[in-house]
C-alpha positions as CSV (number, residue, x, y, z in Angstrom):
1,X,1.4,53.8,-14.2
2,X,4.7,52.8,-13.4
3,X,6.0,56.0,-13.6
4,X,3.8,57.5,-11.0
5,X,4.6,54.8,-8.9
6,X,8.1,54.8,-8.6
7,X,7.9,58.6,-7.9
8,X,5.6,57.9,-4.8
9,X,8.0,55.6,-3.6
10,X,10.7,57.3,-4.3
11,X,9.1,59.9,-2.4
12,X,8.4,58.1,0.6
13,X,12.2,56.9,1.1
14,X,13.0,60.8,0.6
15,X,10.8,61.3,3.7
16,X,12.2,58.8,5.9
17,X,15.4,59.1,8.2
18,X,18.6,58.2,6.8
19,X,18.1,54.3,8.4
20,X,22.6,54.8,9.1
21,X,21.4,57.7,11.3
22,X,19.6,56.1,14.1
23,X,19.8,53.0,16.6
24,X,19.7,49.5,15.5
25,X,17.2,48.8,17.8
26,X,15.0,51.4,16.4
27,X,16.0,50.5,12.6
28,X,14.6,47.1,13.2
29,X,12.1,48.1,14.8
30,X,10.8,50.6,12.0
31,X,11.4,47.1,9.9
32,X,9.5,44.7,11.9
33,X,6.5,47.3,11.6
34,X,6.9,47.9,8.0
35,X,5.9,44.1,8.1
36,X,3.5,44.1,10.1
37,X,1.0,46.6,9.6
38,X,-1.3,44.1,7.9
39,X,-3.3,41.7,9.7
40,X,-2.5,38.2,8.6
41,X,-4.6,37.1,6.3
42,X,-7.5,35.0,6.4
43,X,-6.4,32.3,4.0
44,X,-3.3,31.7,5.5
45,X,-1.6,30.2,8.8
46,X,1.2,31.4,10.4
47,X,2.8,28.9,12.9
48,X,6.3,28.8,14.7
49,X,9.1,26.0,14.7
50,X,12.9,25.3,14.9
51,X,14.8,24.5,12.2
52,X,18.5,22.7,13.0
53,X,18.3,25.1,16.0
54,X,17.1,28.2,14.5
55,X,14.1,29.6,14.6
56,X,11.4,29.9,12.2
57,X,7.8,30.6,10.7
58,X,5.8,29.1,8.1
59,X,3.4,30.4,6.5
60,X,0.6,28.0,4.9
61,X,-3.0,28.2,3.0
62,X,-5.5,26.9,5.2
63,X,-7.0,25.3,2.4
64,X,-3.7,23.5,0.9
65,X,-4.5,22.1,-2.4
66,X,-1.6,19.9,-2.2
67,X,-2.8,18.1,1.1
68,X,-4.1,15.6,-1.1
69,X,-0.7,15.2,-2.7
70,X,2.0,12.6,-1.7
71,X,4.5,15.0,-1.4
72,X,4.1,19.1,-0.8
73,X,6.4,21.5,-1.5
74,X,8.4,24.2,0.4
75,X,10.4,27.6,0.1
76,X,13.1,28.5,2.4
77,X,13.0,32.2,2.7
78,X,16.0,34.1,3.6
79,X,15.0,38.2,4.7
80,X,16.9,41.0,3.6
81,X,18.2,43.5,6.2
82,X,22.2,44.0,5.8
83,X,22.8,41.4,8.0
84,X,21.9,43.5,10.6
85,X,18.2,44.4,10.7
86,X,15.2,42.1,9.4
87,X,13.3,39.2,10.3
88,X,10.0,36.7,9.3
89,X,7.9,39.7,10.6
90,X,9.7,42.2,8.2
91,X,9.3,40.0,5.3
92,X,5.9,39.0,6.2
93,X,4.3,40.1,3.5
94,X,6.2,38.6,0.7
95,X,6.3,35.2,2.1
96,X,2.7,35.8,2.1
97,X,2.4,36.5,-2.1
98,X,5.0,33.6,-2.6
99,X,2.4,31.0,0.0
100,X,-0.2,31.9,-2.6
101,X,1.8,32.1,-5.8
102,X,3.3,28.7,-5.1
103,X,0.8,27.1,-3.1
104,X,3.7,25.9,-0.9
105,X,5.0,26.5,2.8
106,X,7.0,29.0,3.0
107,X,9.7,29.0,6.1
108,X,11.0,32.2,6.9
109,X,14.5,31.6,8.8
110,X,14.6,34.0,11.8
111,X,18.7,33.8,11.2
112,X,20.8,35.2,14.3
113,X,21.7,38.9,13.0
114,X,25.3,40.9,13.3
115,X,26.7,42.3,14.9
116,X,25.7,40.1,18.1
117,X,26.2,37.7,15.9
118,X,28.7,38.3,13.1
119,X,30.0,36.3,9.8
120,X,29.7,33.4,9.3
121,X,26.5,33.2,11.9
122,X,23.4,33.8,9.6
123,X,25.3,31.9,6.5
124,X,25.7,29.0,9.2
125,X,22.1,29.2,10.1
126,X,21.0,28.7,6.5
127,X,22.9,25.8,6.3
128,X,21.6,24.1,9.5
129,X,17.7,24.8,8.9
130,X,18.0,23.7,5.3
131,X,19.5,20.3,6.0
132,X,17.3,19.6,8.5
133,X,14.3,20.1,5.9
134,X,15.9,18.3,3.3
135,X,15.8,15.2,5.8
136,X,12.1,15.3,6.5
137,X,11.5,15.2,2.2
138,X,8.1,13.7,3.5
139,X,7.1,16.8,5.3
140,X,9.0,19.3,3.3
141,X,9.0,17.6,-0.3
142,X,11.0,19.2,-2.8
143,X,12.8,22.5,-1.7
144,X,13.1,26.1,-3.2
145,X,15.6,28.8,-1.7
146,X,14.4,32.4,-2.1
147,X,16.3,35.7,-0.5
148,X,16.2,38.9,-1.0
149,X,19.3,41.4,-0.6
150,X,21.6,40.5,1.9
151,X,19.5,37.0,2.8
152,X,19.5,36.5,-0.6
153,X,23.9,36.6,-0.7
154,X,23.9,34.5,2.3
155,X,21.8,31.9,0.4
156,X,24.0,31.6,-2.1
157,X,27.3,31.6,0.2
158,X,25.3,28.6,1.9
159,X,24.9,27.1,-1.4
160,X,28.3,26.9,-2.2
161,X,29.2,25.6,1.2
162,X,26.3,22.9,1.0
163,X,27.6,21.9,-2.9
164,X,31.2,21.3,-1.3
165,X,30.2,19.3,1.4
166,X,28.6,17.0,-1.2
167,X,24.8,17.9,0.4
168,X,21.5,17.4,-1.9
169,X,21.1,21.5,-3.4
170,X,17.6,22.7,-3.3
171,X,16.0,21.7,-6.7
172,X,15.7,25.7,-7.6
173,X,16.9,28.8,-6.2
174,X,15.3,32.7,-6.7
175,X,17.5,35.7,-5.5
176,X,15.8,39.6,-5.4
177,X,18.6,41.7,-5.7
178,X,21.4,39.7,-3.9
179,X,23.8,41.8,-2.2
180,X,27.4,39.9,-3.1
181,X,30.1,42.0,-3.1
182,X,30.9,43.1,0.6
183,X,33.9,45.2,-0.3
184,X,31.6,47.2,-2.6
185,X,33.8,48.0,-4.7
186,X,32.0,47.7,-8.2
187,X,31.5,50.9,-10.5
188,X,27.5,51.0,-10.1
189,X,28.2,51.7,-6.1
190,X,29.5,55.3,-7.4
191,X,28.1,55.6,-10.6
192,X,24.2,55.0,-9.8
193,X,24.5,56.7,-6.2
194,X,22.4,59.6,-7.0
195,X,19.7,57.1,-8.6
196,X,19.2,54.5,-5.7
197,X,17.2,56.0,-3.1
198,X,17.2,52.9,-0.8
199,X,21.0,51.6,-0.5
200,X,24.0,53.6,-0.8
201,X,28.3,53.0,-0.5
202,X,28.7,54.4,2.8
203,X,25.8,53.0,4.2
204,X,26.4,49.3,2.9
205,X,30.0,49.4,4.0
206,X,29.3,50.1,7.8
207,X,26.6,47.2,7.6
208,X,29.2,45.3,6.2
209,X,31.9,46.3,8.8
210,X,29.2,45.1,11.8
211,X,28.5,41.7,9.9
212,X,32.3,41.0,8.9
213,X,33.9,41.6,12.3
214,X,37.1,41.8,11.1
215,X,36.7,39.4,8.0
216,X,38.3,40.4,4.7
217,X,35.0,41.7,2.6
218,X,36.5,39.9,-0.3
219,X,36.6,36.3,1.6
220,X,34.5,34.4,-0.7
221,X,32.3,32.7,1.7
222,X,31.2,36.3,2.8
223,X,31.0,37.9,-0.8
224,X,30.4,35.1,-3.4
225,X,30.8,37.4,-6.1
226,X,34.3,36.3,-5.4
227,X,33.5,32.5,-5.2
228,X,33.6,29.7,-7.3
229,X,30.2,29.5,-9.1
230,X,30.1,26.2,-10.2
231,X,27.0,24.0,-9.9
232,X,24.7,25.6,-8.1
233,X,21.1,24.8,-8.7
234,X,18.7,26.8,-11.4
235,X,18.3,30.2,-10.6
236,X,16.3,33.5,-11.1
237,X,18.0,37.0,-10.1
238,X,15.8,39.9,-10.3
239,X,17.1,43.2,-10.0
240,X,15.9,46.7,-10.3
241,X,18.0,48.9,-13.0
242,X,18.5,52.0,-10.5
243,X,20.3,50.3,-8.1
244,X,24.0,50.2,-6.9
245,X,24.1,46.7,-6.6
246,X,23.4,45.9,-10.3
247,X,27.0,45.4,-11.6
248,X,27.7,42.8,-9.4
249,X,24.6,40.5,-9.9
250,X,25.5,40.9,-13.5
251,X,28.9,39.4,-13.0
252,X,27.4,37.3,-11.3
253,X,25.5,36.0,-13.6
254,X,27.7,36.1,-16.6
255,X,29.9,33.6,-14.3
256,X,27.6,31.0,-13.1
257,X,27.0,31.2,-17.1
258,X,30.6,30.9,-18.1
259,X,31.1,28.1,-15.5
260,X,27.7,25.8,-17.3
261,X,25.3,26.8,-14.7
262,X,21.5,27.7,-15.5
263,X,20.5,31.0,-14.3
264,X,18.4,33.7,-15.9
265,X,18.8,37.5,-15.1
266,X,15.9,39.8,-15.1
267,X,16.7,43.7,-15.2
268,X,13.6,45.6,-14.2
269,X,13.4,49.2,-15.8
270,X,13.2,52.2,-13.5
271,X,13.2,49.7,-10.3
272,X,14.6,50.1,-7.2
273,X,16.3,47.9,-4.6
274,X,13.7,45.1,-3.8
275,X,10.6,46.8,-5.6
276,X,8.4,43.7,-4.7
277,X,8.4,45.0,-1.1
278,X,6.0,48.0,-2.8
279,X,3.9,46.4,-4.6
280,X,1.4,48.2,-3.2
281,X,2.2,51.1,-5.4
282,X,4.1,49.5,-8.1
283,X,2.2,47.3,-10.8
284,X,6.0,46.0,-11.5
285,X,6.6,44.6,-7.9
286,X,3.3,42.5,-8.1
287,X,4.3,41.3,-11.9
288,X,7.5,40.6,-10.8
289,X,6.9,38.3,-7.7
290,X,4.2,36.7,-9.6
291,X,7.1,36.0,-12.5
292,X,9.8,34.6,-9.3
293,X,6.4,32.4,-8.2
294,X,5.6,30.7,-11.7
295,X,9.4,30.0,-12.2
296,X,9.4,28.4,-8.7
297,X,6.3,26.4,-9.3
298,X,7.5,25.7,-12.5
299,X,10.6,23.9,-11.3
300,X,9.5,22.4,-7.9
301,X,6.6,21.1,-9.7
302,X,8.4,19.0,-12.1
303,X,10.0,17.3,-9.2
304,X,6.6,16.4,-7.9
305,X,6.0,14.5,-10.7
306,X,9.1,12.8,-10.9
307,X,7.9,11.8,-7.3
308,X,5.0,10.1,-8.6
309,X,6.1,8.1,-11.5
């Protein structure tokens, strides 16, 4: 099953325009629509807000079993896109699946994209929308931060900026294939180029020339891979195994270990750059978002009870 799956997929980016090749404009365009091609489902409630000054959604259950509760709990989603492209109504859908999965809120940051808005704009952004959560703890309760790709790099540059300035870190964080290496410059950028079908060197170096503006790709607050990774919160990476990013998130990994942290890595066999987003066709991408949901609940919801006692 997973086989056959991939292979559609696989197919389907073969079909499409090289995403390098045309306008911005239209590139996010083609992603706001990817996102939005589903009505919005009946069980949930989509409303708009700002967040320290940037806008947002969040996505609820109608029927929240936690309204009974004396504290909820909330994820702070930051989209993929390269920095460039992306938004709440791209990633839609899986703040949708991690609503349910968590039975929490879900804010999807509507960060201010490159190059209109280059480094460090959308790390900045982050910052700024999560602080003003964590000071509403009755209306936000305890805090997850989940990305995916680029969003999920900029959440962890925004970590290590919030962990400096001596700011309460969000009691877990969950990363899907966190782009962190700007200058891509890691061996799995040429050696798994023929089996990614979605990212590629060239490609991922323009995006990161219109996000940088001139900034050194290996300044750590843009590429964290290059940063000190000392105490961030618990973590989850998932990654897919045909991807070009994969070398980095394992160093990654392997140094937030070396420097005491808790994080877990998940390598996904024959998976792509942020499967979830097809879960449509791939059994995987539905196991694995349901795995990043139970870890969240698992360690927001230990906080809740801490809340009670």
């Amino acid at each position: 099953m997973t086989a056959i799956g991939i292979k559609k997929v696989r197919k389907i980016l073969g079909s499409r325009p090289d995403r390098h090749q045309i306008s911005l404009a239209n590139r996010r365009a083609a992603m706001d629509a990817m996102g939005s091609q589903a009505e919005l489902p009946s069980d949930i409630v989509l409303q708009t807000l700002e967040l320290g000054g940037v806008k947002c959604e969040i996505l609820s259950l109608k029927k929240d079993p936690l309204l009974d509760e004396p504290f909820t709990r909330s994820i702070l989603y930051v989209h993929g896109g390269a920095f460039v492209a992306g938004s709440p109504k791209s990633h839609r859908g899986l703040g949708i699946a991690f609503c349910r999965e968590v039975k929490a809120k879900v804010i999807m940051l509507d960060y201010r994209l490159a190059p209109e808005n280059p480094f460090p704009a959308a790390i900045t952004d982050v910052i700024s929308a999560y602080r003003e959560m964590r000071s509403s703890p009755d209306k936000f309760g305890p805090i997850a931060m989940v990305g995916d790709s680029a969003g999920a790099g900029a959440l962890i540059s925004a970590l290590m900026v919030l962990r400096d300035k001596g700011d309460k870190l969000p009691e877990v964080a969950a990363c899907i294939s966190p782009w962190l290496d700007l200058s891509c410059s890691f061996d799995s950028y040429t050696r798994l180029a023929d089996s990614d079908p979605f990212l590629s060197k060239e490609g991922l170096e323009q995006d990161a020339a219109s996000f940088l503006g001139g900034t050194d790709p290996k300044n750590p607050l843009a590429s964290p891979i290059f940063a000190d990774p000392k105490g961030l919160p618990t973590m989850l990476i998932q990654v897919g195994s045909e991807e070009i990013l994969i070398d980095e998130i394992v160093e990654f990994t392997e140094n937030v270990t070396r420097a005491g942290g808790n994080i877990t890595l998940e390598i996904w066999p024959e998976m792509i750059h942020v499967f979830h987003g097809f879960s449509a066709l791939l059994p995987d991408g539905v196991k694995a978002t349901k795995r990043l949901g139970q870890f969240i609940s698992e360690n927001l919801g230990q906080f809740i009870s801490e809340k009670k006692q």
